[in-house]
N, C-alpha and C positions, 0 to 999 in steps of 0.2 A: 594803430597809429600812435606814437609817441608824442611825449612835448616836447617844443621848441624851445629852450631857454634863451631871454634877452640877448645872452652872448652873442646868439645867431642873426638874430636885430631882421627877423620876419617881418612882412606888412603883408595885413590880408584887408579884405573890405571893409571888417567891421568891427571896428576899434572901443573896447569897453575901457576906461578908467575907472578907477574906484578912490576913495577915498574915506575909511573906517564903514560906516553903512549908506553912503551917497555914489551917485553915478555922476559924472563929468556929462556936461551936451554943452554943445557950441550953437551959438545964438545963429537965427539967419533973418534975415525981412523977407519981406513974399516976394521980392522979385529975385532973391538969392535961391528960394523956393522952389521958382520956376525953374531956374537955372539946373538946379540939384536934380531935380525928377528928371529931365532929359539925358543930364549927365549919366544918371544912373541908369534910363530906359538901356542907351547909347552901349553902357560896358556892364551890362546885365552878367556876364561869363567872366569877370575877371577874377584872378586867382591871388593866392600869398605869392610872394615875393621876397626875395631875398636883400638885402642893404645894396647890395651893387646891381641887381635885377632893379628894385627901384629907381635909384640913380639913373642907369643906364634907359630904362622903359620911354618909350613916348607914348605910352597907352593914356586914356583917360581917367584922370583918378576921382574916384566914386566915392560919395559922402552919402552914408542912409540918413534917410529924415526920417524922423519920428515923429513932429506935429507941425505947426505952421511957426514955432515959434524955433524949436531944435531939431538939430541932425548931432548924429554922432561923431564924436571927435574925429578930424582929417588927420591925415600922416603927418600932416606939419605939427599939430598940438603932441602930439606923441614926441616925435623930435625935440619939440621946445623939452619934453619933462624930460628926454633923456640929457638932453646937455646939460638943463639944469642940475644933475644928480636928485631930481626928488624922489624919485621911483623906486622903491624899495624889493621888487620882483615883476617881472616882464618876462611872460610866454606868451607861444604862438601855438596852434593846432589850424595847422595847412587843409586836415580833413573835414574842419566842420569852417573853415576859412574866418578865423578869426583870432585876434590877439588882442589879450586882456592885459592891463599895467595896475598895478598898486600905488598908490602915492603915501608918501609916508604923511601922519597925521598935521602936521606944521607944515606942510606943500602950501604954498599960495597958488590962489585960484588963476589959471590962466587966462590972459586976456579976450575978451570976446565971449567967456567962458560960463556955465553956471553948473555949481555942482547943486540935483533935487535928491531928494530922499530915494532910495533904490525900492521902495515902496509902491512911490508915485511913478517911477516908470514901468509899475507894472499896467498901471493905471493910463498911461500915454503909447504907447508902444504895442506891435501887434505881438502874439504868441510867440512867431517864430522867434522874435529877437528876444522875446523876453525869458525863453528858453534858453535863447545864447548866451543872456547874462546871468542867471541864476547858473550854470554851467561855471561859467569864467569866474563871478565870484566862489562860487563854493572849492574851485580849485586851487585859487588864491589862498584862503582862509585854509586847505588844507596840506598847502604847500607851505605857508607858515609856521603850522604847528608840525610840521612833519620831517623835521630835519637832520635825525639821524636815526641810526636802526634801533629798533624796542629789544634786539638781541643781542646784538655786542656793543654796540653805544657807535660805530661807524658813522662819518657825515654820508648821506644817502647823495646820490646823484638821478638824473633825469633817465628810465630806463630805453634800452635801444628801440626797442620794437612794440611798447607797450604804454599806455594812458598808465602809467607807475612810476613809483621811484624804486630805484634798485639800491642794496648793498652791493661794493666793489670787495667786502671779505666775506661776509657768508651766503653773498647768492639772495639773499632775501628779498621779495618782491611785495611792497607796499602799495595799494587801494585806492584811491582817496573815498572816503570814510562817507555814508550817507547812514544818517537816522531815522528809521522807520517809525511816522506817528498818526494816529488818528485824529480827522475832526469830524461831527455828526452831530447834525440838525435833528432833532429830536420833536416829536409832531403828535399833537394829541387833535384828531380832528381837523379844524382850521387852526387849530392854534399851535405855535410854535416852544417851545423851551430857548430862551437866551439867559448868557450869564454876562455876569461884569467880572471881568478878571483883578486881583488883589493885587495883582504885580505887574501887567501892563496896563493898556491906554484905559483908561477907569472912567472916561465917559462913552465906551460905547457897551455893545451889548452882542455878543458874539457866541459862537457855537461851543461847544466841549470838546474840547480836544487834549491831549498826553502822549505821551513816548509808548512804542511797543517795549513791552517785555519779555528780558529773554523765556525761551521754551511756550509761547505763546501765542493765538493766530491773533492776527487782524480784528477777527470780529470779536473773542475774546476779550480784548481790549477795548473794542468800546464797550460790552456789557460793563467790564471793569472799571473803566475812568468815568464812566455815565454814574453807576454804584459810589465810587470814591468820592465824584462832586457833587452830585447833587441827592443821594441818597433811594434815589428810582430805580424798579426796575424795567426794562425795556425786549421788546420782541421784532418778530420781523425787520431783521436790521437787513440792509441792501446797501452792495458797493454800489456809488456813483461817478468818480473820476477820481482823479489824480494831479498833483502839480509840486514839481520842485519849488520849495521854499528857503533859499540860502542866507539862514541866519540862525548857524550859518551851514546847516548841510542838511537839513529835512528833506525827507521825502512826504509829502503828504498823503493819505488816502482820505477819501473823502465819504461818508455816509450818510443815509437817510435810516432815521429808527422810531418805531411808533410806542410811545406810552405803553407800560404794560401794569405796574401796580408802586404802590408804596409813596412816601408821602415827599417832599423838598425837604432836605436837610443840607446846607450847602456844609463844603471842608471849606472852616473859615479861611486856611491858612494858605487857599487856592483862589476862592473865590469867594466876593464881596455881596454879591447877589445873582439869586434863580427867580426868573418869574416866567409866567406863560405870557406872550400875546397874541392878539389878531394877525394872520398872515397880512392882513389888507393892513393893518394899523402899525406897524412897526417901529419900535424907537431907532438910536443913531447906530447903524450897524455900521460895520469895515469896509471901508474904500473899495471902489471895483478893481478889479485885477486878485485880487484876495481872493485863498479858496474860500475862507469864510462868507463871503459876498456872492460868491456864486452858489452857494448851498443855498442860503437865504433866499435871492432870489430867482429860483429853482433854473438856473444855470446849467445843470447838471441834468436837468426831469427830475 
């Protein structure tokens, strides 16, 4: 299935906005609440829609809720940002029914509106959806940077029959780009390995994780980035899950890995601290929705 581009002016059920690393939700009280859940029971099978399918439709229009306090933006917020011109790129994808909008970074918030960290809704929001938006944005952020061919310099268009961009002079067919990277909880007994990372949120205490490299497996990589950071080496490593993380196109894998010799020495220039703790005793680890959060608290087994 191909994208939709804005020109096409799609509505499907479940409307992501973005705004640089935050998500757009529309405020509702509990009796707007009640309202929405029925709504939604009511047109559980409703599909995209085209500008004049929606005009024309009398069907019921469905608002997902996410907690008691937000549902995801209605067709109308969508509207308002297209009239207004803020929306710097708008697709649809009919087959996984949904359409993603970009707001350019000076967009004002719309009314009734709140933009939260794309973080925290992983944290409010069930899988499914939070699949749909880790999807929508990382399409976004690759549709951005993806704007003409890497081989003849051509502006790239939206391809006919394919999740790609196409060149219209040499044929060439463009991806959108995902990074393959490791994280892995690392386990000596009851006790755990956390770090403090150098370069992000520097009051918590998170797992080891880095990029695959080329010509490399998976498990590879973590012997290597466990080696590079903290100076250990480690045995019986075990895949545990998996989760897109769009910031802005990771793939995550996730592992469990036991102690195997040699002493902490952290790479300062990664991390700021290694220490062990009590599984039961744990300092300030990452937000739920986080794969790091879910390794931690064996999420995963």
């Amino acid at each position: 299935m191909s994208f939709i581009s804005n020109s096409n002016n799609f509505f499907c059920q479940n409307h992501f906005i973005f705004r640089e690393k935050s998500i757009l939700l529309e405020n509702i009280t509990a009796h707007e609440k009640t309202v929405h859940e029925k709504t939604a029971h009511d047109a559980a099978d409703s599909e995209c829609k085209t500008d004049n399918q929606a005009n024309n439709s009398s069907s019921t229009k469905v608002n997902v809720i996410i907690s008691d306090k937000y549902i995801l933006p209605s067709e109308e917020i969508i509207r308002k940002c297209m009239a207004l011109h803020v929306a710097d790129d708008w697709y649809a994808e009919p087959e996984y029914n949904y359409s993603a909008m970009n707001l350019e970074d000076s967009s004002p918030t719309p009314a009734n509106c709140t933009f939260i960290p794309l973080r925290d809704f992983y944290n409010s929001a069930d899988e499914n959806l939070t699949q749909l938006a880790s999807r929508a944005k990382s399409i976004l952020s690759w549709r951005e940077n993806t704007r003409f061919c890497s081989k003849c310099g051509t502006q790239l268009t939206d391809a006919k029959n394919l999740s790609a961009k196409a060149c219209p002079k040499c044929n060439s067919e463009i991806f959108p780009r995902i990074e393959p990277c490791i994280i892995v909880l690392v386990s000596d007994g009851d006790k755990y390995l956390l770090v403090r990372h150098a370069h992000r949120i520097q009051n918590l205490y998170a797992c080891i994780s880095g990029f695959v490299e080329a010509g490399e497996t998976i498990e590879q990589c973590v012997r290597r980035e466990v080696k590079e950071e903290v100076g250990i080496n480690v045995k019986n490593i075990r895949y545990v899950g998996s989760q897109s993380w769009p910031f802005p196109d990771q793939l995550m894998f996730a592992f469990r890995a036991e102690y195997d010799s040699g002493e902490i020495k952290v790479q300062e220039d990664e991390i700021s601290e290694a220490l062990w703790f009590d599984k039961n005793n744990l300092p300030a680890i990452p937000a739920p929705g986080s794969v790091a959060h879910k390794l931690i608290t064996g999420y995963f087994g």
